[in-house]
N, C-alpha and C positions, 0 to 999 in steps of 0.2 A: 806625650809620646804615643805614637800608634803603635802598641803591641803588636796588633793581630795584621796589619800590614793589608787588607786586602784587598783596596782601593786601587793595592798596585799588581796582583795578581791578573792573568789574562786569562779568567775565569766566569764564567756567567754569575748571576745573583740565584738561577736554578742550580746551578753547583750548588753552591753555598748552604742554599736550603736543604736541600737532600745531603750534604755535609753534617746539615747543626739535626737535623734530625736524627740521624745514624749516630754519632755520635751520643747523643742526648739517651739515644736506649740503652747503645750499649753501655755507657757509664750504669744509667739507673740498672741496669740488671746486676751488678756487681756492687755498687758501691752499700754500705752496712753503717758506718759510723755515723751518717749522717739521718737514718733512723732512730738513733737512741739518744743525740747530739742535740740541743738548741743551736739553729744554724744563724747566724747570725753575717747577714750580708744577703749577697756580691755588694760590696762598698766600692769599686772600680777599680782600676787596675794601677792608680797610682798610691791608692792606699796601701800600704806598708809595714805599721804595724797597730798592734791592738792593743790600748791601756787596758795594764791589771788593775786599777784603780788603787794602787798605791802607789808611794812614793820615798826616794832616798834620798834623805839630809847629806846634801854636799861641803859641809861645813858651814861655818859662819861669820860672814863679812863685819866688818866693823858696823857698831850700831845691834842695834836689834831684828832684823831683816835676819831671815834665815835661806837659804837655796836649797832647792827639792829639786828632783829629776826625775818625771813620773817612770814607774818600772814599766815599761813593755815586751810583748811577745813581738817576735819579727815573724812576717809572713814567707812562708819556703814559695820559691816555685818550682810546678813539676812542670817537666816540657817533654811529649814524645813525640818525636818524628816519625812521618809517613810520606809515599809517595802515591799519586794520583797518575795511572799512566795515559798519555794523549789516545791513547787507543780508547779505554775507556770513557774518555769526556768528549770525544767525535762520536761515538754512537750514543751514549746520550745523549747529545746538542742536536742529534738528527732525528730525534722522537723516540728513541728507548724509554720504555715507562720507570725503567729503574736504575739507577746510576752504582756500578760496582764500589760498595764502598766498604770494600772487607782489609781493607789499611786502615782505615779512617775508624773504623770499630777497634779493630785489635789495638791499635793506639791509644784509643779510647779508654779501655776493658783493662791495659797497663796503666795508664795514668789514675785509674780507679783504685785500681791495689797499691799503687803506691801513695793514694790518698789517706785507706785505708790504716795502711801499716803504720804513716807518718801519725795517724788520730791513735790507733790503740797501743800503739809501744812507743811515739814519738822517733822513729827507726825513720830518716839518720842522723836526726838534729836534735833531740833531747828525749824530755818526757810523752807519756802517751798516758790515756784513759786507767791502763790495765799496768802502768809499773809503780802505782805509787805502793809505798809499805803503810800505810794505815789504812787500803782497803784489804776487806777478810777476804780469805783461801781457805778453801772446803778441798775436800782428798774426791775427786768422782770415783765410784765405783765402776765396775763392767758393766756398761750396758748392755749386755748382749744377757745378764741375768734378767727376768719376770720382771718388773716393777723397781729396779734399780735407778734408771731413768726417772722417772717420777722423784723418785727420795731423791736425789742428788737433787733437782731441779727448786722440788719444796723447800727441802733445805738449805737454802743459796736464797728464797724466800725470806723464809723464817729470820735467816743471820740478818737479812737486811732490815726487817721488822723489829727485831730485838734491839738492831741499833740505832732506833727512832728516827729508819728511814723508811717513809711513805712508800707508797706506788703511784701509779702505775709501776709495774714491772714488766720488760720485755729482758728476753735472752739472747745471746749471739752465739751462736754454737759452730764448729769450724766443718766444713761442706760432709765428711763420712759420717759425721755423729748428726749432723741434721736431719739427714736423711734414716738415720737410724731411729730419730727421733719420732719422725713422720710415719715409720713401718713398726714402730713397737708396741706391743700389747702387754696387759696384764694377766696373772694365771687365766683367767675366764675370758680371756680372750678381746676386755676391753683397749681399745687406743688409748694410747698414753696422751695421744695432742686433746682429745676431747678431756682427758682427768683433769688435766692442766690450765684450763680455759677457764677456770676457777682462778688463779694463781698466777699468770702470766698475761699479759695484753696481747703480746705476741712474740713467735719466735725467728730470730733471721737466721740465716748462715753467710760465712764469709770465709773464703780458703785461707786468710792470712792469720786466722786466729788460730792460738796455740794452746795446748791445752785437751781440758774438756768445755771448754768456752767460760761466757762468764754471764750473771744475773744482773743490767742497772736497773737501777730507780729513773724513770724519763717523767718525773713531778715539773722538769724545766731545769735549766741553770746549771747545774753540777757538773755537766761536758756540754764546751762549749768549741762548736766551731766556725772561726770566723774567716770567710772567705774578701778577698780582695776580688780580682776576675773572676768571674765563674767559668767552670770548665768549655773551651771553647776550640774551632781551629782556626788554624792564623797560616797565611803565608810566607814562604823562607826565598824562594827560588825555583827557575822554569828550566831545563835543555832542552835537550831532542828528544829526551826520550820521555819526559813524566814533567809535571808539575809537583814542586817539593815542600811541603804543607807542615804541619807539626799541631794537634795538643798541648792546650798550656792552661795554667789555675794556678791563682796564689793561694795559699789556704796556711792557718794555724789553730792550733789544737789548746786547749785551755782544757785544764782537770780543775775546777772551782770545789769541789767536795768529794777527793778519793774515796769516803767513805761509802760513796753511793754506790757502790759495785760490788759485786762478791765475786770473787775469778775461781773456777773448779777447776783445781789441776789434777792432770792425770796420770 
């Protein structure tokens, strides 16, 4: 099956390009789960779903022969629509250096958040990174106190240390506190991102995160995300007035060792 359809669009191949490009940034300027995630794919887009590498005894047939059903995760798809309007693809096609593609982003930049959400809370299909109960939750304090920021962050370290998880360690922190993170000092007037650089590989931000973010271990393996299509666009439909295009990604979210994380709530 042709997902993305574009063979039958009546669109150039320099469309397309300055499409998968624009697209491709604004995804990557948004997306966060798949920084801390072993990514696992694009396996194509008729891949479906992803063996947990267990399996359930479905009873047992006469004889000694027993029937298993390997367990798997099914892959979500996200899809957002956009429209490309003929106004904008006649002044590109007639040497505009730059093709208007602020649909094709915003579309983008949404199918990213809801990449996102669908990896760290499993929101709207099950589990995520961040809901399992046997990862630890530390209380954050007010960052806006001296060297609060720092303790909250060590300590989300520490807990993961203590529980015979390795590092690397990176953070995900939700977009006001990142940035609080980046402007905060100590009494003496040190940065809190340089104290940390000891202690953290690095820090992201991400709006969909709740909280006061949270600490993984990224040793490999422990969040896994395995994608079928990769984030791409595809064609739906032309009239008079726009060419009608969409974003689309199969992606599913595997938590292999909830213990890998420390969630700071606030």
């Amino acid at each position: 099956m042709d997902y993305l359809r574009r063979h039958t669009a009546p669109v150039s191949e320099r469309i397309w390009k300055a499409l998968d490009e624009a697209v491709a940034q604004a995804a990557r300027h948004v997306l966060a789960a798949r920084r801390i995630a072993t990514f696992d794919g694009p396996h194509g887009w008729e891949y479906i779903a992803a063996r947990l590498g267990t399996m359930t005894p479905c009873g047992a047939p006469p004889g000694r022969a027993v029937v298993c059903v390997p367990n798997v995760v099914l892959l979500s798809e996200i899809r957002v629509e956009f429209s490309l309007p003929w106004s904008s693809i006649e002044v590109f096609e007639r040497g505009a250096p730059v093709l208007d593609t602020d649909g094709a982003e915003a579309a983008a930049r949404e199918a990213a958040l809801a990449e996102d959400r669908l990896a760290f809370y499993g929101d709207p299909v099950g589990n995520g990174f961040l809901t399992g109960k046997e990862s630890a939750r530390v209380k954050a304090q007010e960052w806006t106190r001296p060297g609060a920021l720092v303790a909250d962050l060590v300590r989300a370290v520490e807990t993961l240390d203590e529980r015979g998880i390795p590092g690397p360690y990176e953070a995900v922190l939700p977009t006001a506190r990142y940035y609080t993170y980046l402007q905060a000092t100590d009494e003496a007037g040190y940065p809190a991102a340089r104290q940390l650089k000891e202690v953290l590989a690095a820090v992201h931000r991400s709006p969909v995160i709740l909280g006061a973010g949270a600490v993984f271990s990224t040793r490999g393996d422990d969040f896994v995300l395995t994608v079928g299509g990769d984030l791409a666009a595809g064609y739906k439909m032309h009239d008079r007035e726009a060419v009608h295009l969409f974003c689309v990604e199969t992606i599913a979210s595997q938590t292999v060792t909830p213990e890998a994380v420390c969630v700071l709530e606030a």
